[in-house]
PyMOL Python script that loads the backbone (N, CA, C, O; Angstrom):
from pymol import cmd

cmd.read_pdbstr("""\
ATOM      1  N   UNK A   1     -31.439   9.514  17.336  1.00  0.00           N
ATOM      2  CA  UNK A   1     -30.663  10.716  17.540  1.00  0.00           C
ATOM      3  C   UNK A   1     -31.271  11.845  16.706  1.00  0.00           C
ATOM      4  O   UNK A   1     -31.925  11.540  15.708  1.00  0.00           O
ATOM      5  N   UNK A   2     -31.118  13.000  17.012  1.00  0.00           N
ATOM      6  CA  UNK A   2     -31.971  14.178  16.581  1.00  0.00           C
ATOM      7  C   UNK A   2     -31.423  14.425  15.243  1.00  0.00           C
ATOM      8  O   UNK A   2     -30.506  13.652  14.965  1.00  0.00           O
ATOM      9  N   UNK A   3     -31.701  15.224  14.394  1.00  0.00           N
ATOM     10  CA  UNK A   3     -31.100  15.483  13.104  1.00  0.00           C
ATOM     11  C   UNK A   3     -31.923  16.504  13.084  1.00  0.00           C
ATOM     12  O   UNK A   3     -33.107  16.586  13.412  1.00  0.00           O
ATOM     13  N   UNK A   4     -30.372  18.117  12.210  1.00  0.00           N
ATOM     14  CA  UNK A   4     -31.386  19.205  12.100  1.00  0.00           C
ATOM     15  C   UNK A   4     -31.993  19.395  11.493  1.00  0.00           C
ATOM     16  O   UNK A   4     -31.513  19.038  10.417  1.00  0.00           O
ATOM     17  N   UNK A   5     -33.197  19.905  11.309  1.00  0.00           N
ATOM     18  CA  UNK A   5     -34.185  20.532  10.120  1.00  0.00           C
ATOM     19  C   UNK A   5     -33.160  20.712   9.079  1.00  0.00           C
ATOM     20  O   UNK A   5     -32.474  19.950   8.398  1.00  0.00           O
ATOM     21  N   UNK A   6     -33.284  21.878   9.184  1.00  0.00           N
ATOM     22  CA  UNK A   6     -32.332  23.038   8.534  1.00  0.00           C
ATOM     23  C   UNK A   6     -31.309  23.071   8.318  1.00  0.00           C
ATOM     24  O   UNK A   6     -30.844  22.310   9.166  1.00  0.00           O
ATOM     25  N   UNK A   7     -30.230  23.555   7.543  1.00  0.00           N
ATOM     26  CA  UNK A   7     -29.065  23.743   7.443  1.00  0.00           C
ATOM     27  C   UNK A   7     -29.036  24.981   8.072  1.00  0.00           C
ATOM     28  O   UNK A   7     -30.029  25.674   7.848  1.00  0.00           O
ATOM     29  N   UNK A   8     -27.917  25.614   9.023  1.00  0.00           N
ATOM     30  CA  UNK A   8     -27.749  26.813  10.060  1.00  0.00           C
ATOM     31  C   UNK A   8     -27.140  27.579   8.929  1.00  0.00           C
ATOM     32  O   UNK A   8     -26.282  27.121   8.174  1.00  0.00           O
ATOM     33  N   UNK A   9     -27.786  29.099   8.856  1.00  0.00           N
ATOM     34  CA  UNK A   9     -27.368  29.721   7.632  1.00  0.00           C
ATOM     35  C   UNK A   9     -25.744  30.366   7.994  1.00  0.00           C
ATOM     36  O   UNK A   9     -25.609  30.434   9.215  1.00  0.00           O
ATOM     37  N   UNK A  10     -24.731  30.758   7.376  1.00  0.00           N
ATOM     38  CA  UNK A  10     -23.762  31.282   7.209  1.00  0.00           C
ATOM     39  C   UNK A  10     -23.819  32.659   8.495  1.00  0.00           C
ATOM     40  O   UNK A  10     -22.825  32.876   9.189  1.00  0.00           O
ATOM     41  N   UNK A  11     -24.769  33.266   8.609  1.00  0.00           N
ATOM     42  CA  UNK A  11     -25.097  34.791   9.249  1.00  0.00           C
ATOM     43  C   UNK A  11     -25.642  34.034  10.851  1.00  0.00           C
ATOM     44  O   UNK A  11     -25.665  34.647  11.918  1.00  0.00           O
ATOM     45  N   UNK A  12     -26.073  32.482  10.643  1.00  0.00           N
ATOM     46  CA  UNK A  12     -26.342  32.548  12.248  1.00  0.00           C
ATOM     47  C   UNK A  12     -25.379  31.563  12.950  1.00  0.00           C
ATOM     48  O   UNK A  12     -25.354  31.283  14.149  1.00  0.00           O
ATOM     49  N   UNK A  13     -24.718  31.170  12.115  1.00  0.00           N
ATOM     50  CA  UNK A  13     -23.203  30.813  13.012  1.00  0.00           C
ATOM     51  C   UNK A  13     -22.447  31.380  13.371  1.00  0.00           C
ATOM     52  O   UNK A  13     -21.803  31.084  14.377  1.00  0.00           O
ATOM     53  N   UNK A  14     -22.200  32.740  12.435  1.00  0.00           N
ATOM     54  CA  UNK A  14     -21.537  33.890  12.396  1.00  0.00           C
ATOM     55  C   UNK A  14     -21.904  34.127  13.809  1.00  0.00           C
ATOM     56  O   UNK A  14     -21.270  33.755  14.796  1.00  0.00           O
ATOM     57  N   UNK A  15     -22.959  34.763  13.780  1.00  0.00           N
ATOM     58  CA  UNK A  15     -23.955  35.620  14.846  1.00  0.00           C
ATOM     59  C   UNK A  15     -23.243  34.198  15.941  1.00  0.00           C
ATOM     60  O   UNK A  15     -22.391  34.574  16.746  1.00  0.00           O
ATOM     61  N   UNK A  16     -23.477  33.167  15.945  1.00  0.00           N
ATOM     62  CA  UNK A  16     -23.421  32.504  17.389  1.00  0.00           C
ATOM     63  C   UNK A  16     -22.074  32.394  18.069  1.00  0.00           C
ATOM     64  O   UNK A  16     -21.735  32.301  19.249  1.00  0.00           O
ATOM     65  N   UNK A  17     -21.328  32.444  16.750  1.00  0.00           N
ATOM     66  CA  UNK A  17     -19.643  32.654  17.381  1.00  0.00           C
ATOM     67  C   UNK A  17     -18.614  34.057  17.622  1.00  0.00           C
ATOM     68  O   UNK A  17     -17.453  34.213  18.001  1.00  0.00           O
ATOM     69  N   UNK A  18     -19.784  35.007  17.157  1.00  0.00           N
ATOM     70  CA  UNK A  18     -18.904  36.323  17.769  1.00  0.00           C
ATOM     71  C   UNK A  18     -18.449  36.632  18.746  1.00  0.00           C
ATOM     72  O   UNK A  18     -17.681  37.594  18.717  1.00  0.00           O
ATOM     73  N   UNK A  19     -18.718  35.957  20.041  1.00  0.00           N
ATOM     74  CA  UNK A  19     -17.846  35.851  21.317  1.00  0.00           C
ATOM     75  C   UNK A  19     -16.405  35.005  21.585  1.00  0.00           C
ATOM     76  O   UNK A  19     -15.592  35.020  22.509  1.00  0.00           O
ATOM     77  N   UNK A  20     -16.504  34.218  20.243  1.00  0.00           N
ATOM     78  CA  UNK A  20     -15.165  33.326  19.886  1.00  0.00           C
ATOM     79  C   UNK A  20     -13.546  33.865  19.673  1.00  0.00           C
ATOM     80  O   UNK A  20     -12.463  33.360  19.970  1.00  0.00           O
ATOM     81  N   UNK A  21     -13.891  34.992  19.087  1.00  0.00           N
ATOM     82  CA  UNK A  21     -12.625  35.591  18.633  1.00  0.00           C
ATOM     83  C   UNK A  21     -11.551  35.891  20.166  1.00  0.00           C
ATOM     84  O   UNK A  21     -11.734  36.190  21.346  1.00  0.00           O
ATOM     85  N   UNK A  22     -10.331  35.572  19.202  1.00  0.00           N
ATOM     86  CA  UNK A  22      -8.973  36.113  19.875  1.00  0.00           C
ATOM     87  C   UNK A  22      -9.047  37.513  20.498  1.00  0.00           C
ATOM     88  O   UNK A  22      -9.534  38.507  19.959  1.00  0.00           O
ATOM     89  N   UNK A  23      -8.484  37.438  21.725  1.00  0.00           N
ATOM     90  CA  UNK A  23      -7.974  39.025  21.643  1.00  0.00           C
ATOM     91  C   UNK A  23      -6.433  39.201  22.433  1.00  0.00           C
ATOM     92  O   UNK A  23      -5.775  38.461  23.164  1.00  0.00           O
ATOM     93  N   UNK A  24      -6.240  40.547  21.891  1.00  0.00           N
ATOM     94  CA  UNK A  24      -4.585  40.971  21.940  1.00  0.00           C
ATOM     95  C   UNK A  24      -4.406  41.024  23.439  1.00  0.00           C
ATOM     96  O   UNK A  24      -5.346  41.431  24.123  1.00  0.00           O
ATOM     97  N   UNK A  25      -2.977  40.545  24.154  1.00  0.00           N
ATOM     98  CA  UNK A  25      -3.108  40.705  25.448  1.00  0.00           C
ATOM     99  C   UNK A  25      -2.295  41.993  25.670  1.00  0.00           C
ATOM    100  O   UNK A  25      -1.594  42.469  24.777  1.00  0.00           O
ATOM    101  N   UNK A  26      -2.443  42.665  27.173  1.00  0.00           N
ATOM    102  CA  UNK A  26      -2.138  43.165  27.342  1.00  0.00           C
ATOM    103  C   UNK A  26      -0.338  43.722  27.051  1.00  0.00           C
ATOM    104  O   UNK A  26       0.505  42.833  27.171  1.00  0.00           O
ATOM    105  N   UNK A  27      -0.077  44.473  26.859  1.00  0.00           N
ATOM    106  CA  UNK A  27       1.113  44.587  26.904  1.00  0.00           C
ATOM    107  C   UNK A  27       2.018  46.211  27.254  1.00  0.00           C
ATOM    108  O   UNK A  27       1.672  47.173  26.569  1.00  0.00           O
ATOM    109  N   UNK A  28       2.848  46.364  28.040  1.00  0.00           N
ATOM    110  CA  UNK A  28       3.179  47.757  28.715  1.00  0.00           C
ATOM    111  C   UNK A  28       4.433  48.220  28.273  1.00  0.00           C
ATOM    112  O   UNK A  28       4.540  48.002  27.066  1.00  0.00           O
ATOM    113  N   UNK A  29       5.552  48.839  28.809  1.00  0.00           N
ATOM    114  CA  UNK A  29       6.491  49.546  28.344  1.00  0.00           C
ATOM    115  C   UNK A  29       7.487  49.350  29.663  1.00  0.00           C
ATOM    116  O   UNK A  29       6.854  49.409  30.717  1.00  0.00           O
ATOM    117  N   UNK A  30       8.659  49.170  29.792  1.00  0.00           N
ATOM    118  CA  UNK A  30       9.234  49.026  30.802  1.00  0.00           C
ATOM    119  C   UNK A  30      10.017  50.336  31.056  1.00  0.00           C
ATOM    120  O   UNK A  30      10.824  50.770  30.235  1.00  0.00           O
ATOM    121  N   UNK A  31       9.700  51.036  32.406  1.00  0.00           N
ATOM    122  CA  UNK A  31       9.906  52.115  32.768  1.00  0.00           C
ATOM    123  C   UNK A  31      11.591  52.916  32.347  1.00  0.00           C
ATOM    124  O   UNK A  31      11.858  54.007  31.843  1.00  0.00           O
ATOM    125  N   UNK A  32      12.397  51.863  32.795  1.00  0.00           N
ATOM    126  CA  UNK A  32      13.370  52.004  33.140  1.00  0.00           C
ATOM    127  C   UNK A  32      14.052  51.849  31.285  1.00  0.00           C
ATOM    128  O   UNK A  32      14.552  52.879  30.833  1.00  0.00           O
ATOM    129  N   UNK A  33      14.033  51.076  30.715  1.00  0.00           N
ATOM    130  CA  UNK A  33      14.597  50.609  29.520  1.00  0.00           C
ATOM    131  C   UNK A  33      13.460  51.332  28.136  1.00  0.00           C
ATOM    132  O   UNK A  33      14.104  52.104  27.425  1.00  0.00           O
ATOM    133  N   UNK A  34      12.780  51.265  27.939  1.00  0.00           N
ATOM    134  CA  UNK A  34      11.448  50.997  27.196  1.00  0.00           C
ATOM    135  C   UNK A  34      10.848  49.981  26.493  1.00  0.00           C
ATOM    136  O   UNK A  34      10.056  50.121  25.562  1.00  0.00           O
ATOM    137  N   UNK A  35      11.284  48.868  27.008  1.00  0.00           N
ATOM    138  CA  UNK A  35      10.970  47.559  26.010  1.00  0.00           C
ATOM    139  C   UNK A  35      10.162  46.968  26.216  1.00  0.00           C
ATOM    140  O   UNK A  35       9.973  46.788  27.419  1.00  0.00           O
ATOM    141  N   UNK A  36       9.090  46.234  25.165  1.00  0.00           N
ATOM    142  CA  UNK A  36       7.884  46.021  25.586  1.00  0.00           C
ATOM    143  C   UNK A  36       8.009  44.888  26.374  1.00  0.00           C
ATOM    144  O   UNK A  36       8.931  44.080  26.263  1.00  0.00           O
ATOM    145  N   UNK A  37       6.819  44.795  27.412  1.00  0.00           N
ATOM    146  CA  UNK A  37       6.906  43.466  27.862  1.00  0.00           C
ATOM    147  C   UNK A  37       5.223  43.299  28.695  1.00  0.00           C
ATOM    148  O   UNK A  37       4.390  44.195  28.830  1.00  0.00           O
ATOM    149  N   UNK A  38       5.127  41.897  29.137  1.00  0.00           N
ATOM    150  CA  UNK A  38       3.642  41.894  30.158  1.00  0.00           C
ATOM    151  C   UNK A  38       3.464  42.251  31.130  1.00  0.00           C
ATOM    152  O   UNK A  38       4.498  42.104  31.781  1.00  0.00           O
ATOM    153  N   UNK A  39       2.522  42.780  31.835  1.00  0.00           N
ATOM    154  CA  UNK A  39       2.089  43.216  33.279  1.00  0.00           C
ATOM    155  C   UNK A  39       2.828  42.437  33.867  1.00  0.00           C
ATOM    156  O   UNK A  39       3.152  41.351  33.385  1.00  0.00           O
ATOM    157  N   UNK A  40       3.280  42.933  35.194  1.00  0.00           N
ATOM    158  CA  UNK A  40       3.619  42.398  35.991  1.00  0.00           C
ATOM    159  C   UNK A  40       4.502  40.883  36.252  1.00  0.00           C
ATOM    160  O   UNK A  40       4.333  39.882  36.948  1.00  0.00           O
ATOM    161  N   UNK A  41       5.709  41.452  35.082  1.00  0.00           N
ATOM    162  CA  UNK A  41       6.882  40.272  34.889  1.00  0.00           C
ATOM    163  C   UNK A  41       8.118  41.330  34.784  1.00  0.00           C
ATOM    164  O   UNK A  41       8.125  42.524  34.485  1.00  0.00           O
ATOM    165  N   UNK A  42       9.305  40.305  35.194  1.00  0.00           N
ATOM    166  CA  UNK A  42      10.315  41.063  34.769  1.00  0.00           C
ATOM    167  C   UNK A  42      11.018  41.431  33.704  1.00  0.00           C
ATOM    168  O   UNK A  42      11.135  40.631  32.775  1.00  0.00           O
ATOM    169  N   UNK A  43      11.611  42.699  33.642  1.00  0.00           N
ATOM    170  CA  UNK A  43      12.214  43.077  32.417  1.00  0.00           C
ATOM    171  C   UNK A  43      12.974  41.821  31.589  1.00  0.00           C
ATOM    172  O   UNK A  43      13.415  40.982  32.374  1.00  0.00           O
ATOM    173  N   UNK A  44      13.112  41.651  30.801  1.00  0.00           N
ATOM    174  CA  UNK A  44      13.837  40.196  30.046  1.00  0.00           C
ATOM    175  C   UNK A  44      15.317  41.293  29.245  1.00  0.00           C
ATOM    176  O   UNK A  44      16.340  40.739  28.843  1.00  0.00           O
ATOM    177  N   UNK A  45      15.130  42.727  29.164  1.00  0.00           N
ATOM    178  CA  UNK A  45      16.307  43.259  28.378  1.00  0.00           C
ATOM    179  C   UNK A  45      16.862  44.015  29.978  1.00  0.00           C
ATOM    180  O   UNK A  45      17.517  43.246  30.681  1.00  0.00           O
ATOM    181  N   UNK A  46      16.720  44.870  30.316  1.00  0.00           N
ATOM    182  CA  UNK A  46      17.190  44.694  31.524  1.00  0.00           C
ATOM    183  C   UNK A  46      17.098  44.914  32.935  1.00  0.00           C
ATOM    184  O   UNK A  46      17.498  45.805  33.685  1.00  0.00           O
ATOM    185  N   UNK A  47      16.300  43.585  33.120  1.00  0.00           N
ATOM    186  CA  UNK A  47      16.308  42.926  34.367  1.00  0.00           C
ATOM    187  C   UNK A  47      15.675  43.472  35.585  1.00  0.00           C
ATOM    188  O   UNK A  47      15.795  42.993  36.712  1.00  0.00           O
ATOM    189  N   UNK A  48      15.055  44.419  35.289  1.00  0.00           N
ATOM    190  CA  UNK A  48      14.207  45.292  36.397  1.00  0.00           C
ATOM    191  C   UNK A  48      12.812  44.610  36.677  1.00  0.00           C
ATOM    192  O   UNK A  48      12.369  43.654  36.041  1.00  0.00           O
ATOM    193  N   UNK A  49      12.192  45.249  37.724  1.00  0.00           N
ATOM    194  CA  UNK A  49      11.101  44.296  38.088  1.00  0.00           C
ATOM    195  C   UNK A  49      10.535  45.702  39.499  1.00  0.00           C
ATOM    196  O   UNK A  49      10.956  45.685  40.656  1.00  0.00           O
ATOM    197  N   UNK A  50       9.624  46.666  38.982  1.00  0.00           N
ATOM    198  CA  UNK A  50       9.282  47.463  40.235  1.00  0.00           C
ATOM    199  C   UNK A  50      10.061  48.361  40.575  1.00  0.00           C
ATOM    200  O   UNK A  50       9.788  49.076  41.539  1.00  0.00           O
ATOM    201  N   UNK A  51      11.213  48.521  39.847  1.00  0.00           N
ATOM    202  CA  UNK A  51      12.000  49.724  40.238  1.00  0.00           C
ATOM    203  C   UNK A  51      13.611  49.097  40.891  1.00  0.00           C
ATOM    204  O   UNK A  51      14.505  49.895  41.175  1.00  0.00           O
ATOM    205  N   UNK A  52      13.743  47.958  41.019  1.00  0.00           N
ATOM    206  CA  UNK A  52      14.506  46.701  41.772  1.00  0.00           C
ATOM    207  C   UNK A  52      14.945  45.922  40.893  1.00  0.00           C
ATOM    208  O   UNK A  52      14.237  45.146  40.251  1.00  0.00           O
ATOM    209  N   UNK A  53      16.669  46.107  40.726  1.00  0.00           N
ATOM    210  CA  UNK A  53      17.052  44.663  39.922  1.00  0.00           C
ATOM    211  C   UNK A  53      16.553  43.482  40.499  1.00  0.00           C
ATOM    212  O   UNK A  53      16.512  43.259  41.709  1.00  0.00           O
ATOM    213  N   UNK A  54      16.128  42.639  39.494  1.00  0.00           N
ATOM    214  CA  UNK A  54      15.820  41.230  39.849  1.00  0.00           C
ATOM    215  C   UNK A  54      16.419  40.206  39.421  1.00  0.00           C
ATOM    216  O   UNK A  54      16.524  39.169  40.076  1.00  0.00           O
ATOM    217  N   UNK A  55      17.096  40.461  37.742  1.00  0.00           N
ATOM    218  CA  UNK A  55      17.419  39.666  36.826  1.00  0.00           C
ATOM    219  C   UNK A  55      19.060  40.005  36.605  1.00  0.00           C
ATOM    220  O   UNK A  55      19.489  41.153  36.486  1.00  0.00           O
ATOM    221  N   UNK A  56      19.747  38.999  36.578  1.00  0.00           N
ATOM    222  CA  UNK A  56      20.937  39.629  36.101  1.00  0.00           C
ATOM    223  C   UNK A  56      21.155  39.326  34.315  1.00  0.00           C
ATOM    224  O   UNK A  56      21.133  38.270  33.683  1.00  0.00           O
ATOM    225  N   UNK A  57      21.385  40.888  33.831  1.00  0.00           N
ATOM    226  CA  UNK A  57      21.397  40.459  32.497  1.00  0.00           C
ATOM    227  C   UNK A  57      23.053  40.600  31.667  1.00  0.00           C
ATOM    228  O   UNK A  57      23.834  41.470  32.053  1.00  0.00           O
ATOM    229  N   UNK A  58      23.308  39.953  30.892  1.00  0.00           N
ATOM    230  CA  UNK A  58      24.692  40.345  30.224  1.00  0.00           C
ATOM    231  C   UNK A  58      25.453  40.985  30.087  1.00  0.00           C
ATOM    232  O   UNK A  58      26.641  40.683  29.976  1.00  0.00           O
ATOM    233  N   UNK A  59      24.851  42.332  30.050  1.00  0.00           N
ATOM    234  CA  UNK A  59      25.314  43.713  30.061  1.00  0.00           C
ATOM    235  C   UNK A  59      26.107  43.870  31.417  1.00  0.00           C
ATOM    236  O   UNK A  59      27.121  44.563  31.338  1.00  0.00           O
ATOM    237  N   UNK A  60      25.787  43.310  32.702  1.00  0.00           N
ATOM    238  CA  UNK A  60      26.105  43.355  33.514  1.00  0.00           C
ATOM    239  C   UNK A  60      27.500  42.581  34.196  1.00  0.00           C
ATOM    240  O   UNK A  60      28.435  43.018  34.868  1.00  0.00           O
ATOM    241  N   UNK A  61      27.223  41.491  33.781  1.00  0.00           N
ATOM    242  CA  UNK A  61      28.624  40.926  33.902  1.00  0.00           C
ATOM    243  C   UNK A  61      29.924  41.388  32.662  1.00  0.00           C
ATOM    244  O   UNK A  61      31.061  40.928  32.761  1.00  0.00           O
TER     245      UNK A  61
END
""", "prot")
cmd.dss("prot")
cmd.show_as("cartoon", "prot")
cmd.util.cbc("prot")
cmd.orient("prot")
C-alpha cells in the first residue's frame, strides 16, 4: 500500500478544502406578514403561500 512522502503542509490542505465550507441558505421575507422564512414554502406565522391562504393558523380560529 502506498505511503506518503511527505507530510501535506497546513496551507495545502487548507488550499485543497476551500470548496468545503458551509454556506448560508437562502432566506426571504414574507410579503404579507414580514417574517422570515424559505423560498418557496408557506408562511408558518401566517399561513400565506403566493398571495393565497394555505395554512390555517391560530389567530384564526
Amino acid at each position: 500500500m502506498a505511503v506518503p512522502f511527505r507530510r501535506t503542509s497546513k496551507t495545502k490542505k487548507n488550499m485543497r478544502r476551500t470548496h468545503l465550507k458551509k454556506e448560508v441558505g437562502a432566506i426571504t421575507t414574507c410579503p404579507k406578514c414580514g417574517a422570515p422564512l424559505r423560498p418557496h414554502r408557506a408562511c408558518t406565522k401566517c399561513g400565506n403561500y403566493k398571495g393565497e391562504q394555505v395554512l390555517a393558523t391560530k389567530d384564526e380560529n
